[in-house]
SETOR-414016 format. One record per residue (C-alpha): y, x, z; residue in one letter. Coordinates in steps of 0.5 Angstrom, whole numbers, padded with zeros to 4 digits, always signed. Layout:
% SETOR-414016
YXZA;...
% end
This chain:
% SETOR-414016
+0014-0023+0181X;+0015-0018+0187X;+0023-0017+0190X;+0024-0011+0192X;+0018-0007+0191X;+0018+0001+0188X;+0012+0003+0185X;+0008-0002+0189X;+0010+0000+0195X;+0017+0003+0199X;+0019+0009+0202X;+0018+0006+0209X;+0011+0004+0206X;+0013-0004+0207X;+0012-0009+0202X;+0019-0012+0203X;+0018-0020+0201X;+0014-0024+0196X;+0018-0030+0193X;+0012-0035+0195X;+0016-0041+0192X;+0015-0038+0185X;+0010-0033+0185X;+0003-0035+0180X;-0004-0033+0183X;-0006-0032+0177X;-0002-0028+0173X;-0004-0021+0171X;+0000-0014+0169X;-0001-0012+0163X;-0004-0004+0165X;-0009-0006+0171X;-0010-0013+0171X;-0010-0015+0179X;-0008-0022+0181X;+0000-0020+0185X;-0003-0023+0191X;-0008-0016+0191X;-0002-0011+0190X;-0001-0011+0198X;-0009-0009+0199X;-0008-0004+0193X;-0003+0001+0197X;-0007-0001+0204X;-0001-0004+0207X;-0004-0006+0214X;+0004-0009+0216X;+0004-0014+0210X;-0002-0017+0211X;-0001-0023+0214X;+0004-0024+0209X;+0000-0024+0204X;-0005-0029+0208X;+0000-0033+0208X;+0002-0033+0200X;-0005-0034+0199X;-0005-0040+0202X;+0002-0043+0200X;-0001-0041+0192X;-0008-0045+0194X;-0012-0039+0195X;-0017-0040+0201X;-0017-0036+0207X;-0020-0035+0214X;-0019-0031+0221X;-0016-0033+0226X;-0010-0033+0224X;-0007-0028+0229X;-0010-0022+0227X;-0006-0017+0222X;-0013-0016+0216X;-0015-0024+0216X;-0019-0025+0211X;-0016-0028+0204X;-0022-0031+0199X;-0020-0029+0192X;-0023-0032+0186X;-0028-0028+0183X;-0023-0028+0177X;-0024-0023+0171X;-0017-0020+0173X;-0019-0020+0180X;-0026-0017+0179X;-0022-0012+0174X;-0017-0010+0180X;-0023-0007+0184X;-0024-0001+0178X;-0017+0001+0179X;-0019+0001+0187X;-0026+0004+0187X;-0022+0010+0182X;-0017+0011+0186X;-0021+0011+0192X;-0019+0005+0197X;-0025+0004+0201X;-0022-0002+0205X;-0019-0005+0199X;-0026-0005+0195X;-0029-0007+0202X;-0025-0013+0202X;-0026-0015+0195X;-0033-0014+0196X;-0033-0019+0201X;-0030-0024+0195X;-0036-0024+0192X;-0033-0021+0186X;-0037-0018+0180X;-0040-0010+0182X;-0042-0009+0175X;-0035-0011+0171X;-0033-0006+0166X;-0026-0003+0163X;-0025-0001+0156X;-0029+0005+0156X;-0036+0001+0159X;-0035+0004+0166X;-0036+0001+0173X;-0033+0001+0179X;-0040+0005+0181X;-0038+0009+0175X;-0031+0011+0176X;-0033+0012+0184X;-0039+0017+0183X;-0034+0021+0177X;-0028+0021+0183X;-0033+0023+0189X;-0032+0017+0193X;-0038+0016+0197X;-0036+0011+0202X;-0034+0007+0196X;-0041+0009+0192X;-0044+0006+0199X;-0041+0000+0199X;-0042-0001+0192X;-0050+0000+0193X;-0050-0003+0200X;-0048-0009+0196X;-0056-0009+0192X;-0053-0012+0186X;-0049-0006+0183X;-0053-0003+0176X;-0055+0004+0179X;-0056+0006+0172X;-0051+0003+0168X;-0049+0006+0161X;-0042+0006+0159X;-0039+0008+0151X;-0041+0015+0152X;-0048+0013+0154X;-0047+0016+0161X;-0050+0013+0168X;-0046+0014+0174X;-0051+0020+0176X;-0049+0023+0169X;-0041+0023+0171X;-0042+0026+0179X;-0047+0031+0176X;-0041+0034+0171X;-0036+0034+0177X;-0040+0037+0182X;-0040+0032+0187X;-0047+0034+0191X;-0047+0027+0196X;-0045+0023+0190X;-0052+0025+0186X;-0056+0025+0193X;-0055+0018+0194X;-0056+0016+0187X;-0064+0020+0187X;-0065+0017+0193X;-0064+0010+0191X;-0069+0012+0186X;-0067+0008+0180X;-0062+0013+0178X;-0066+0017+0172X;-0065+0024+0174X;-0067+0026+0165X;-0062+0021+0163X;-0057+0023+0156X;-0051+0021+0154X;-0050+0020+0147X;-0049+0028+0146X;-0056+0029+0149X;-0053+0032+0156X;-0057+0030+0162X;-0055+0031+0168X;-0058+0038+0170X;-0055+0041+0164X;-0048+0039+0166X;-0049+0041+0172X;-0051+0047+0169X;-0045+0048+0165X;-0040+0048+0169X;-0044+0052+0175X;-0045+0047+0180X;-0051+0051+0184X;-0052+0046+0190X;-0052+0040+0185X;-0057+0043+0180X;-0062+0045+0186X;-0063+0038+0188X;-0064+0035+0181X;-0068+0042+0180X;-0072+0038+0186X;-0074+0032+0183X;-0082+0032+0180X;-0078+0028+0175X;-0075+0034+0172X;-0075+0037+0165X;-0072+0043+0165X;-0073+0045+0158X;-0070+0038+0155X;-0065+0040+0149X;-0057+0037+0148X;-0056+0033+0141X;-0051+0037+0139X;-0052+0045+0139X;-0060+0044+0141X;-0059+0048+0147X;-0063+0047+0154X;-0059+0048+0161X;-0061+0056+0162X;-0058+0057+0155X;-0051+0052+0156X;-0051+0056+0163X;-0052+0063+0160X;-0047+0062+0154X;-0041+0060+0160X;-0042+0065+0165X;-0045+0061+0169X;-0049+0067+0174X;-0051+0063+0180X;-0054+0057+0176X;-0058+0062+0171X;-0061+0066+0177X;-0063+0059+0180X;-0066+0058+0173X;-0070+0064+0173X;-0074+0062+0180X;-0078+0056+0175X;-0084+0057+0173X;-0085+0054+0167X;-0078+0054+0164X;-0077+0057+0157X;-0073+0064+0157X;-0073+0064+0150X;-0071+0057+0149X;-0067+0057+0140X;-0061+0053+0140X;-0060+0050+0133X;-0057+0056+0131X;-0062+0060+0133X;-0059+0063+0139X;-0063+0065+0146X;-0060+0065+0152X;-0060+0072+0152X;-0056+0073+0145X;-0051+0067+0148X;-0049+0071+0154X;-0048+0078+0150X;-0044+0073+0145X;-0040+0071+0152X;-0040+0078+0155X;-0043+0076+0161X;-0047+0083+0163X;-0049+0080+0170X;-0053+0075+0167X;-0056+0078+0162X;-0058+0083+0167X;-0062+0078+0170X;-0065+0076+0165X;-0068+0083+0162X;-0070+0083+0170X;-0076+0079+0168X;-0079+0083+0164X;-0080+0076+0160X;-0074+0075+0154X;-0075+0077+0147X;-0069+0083+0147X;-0069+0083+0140X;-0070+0075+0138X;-0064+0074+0133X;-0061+0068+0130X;-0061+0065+0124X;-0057+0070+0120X;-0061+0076+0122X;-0056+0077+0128X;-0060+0081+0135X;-0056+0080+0142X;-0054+0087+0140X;-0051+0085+0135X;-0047+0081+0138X;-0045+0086+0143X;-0043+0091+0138X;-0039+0086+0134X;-0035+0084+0139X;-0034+0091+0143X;-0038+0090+0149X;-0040+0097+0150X;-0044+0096+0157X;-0048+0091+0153X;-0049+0094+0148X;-0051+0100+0152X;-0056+0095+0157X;-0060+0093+0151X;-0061+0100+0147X;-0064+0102+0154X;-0068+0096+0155X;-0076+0098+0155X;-0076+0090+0152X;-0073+0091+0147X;
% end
């Protein structure tokens, strides 16, 4: 199909010549499923793409421009292969690509074999110019649910990508208590991986519910954060008021046990602090946090809940 193309693109990123008199608009390759007219527009080569305007014509694709100038408009089907390219783009963030292909009337919502969508994949990567565009076009699905149940707010949450999740509550279709098929919201991910600033904004929404348990361990935000060691996002957590300091997971464990279990003294600090937690709460075989912190040889912890007036 391409002569003279290495990795799409050559070293002089210039895509060397098309065989226009066999080249089949609608061909696909087996991995991405781009038409082969879009691979110029996949590496942004702004040299070729009057060449390519003029493939288009010659293969009997619609175009218009002037003419003259080096990024004329090419009209692409709104073809499933095509439609599938604009995953790949919005993945990799090409945002010029993706303005283009929008300007198609291609389909925003189309989904690869997991049930992701540009807007997914874009809001995973951080790409905010590409989440703009997807949303300026006002047929994008802002809550649209993939195999694992998860919404694009769900994935820029667990990865941390602060302007990516503003952008999503201010559309104010974006469901901040969303769960995916484990039960994980968006605060808990966020929790759990000590994402401080993106658990700040989600912890702004009136909407929140700071309590709500995942599927799989039963286990709240504040005790997913606690057991990893998670210090700046458990001393954001502290600061709300109705949150449930001794919150059970389906084994029994409170936040405070979780992070004796995990050695984790600052956080377990803040948390007697309080004055609030159940120092002696055990789990669902008899085991206290001092239990544990004897167990595994934490001797500091050990030492800090002996002498706690809580206990």
């Amino acid at each position: 199909m391409f002569i003279s193309i290495s990795n799409r693109a050559t070293s002089s990123n210039k895509v060397t010549s098309l065989r226009k008199d066999q080249l089949d608009k609608d061909y696909t390759d087996k991995r991405y499923n781009p038409s082969p007219i879009l691979y110029p527009y996949e590496c942004e080569l702004a040299d070729d793409w009057r060449s390519v305007n003029s493939s288009c014509s010659s293969s009997g694709l619609e175009r218009y421009g002037s003419g003259t100038e080096d990024r004329d408009k090419i009209i692409v089907p709104s073809t499933r292969s095509n439609s599938a390219f604009l995953l790949r783009a919005a993945g990799e963030g090409h945002d010029e690509v993706v303005r283009f292909l929008l300007d198609s009337n291609i389909e925003v919502d189309v989904k690869d074999a997991c049930q992701r969508t540009p807007l997914s994949i874009a809001s995973e990567k951080g790409h905010k110019t590409i989440v703009e565009l997807l949303l300026g076009t006002y047929e994008v699905d802002v809550d649209a649910r993939d195999c694992w149940k998860r919404t694009p707010l769900l994935w820029a949450a667990e990865t941390g990508n602060v302007e990516i999740v503003k952008i999503l509550l201010e559309t104010q279709k974006a469901k901040v208590n969303a769960r995916d098929c484990y039960g994980y919201t968006p605060l808990w991910l966020a929790a759990g991986n000590n994402h401080k600033t993106v658990v700040e904004i989600l912890l702004g929404s009136d909407e929140i519910d700071v309590d709500q348990k995942d599927d799989i361990c039963g286990q709240t935000p504040l005790s997913w954060a606690a057991g990893n060691g998670c210090q700046d996002v458990v001393d954001l957590f502290l600061n709300v008021k109705k949150i449930d300091l001794n919150s059970r997971d389906l084994m029994g464990r409170s936040p405070l046990l979780l992070a004796a279990l995990g050695g984790h003294k600052a956080i377990i600090e803040l948390l007697l602090n309080t004055g609030k937690v159940e120092v002696s709460l055990s789990d669902v075989g008899g085991l206290t946090p001092l239990s544990w912190a004897t167990w595994y040889g934490h001797s500091d912890i050990s030492a800090l809940l002996t002498g706690s007036p809580y206990r």
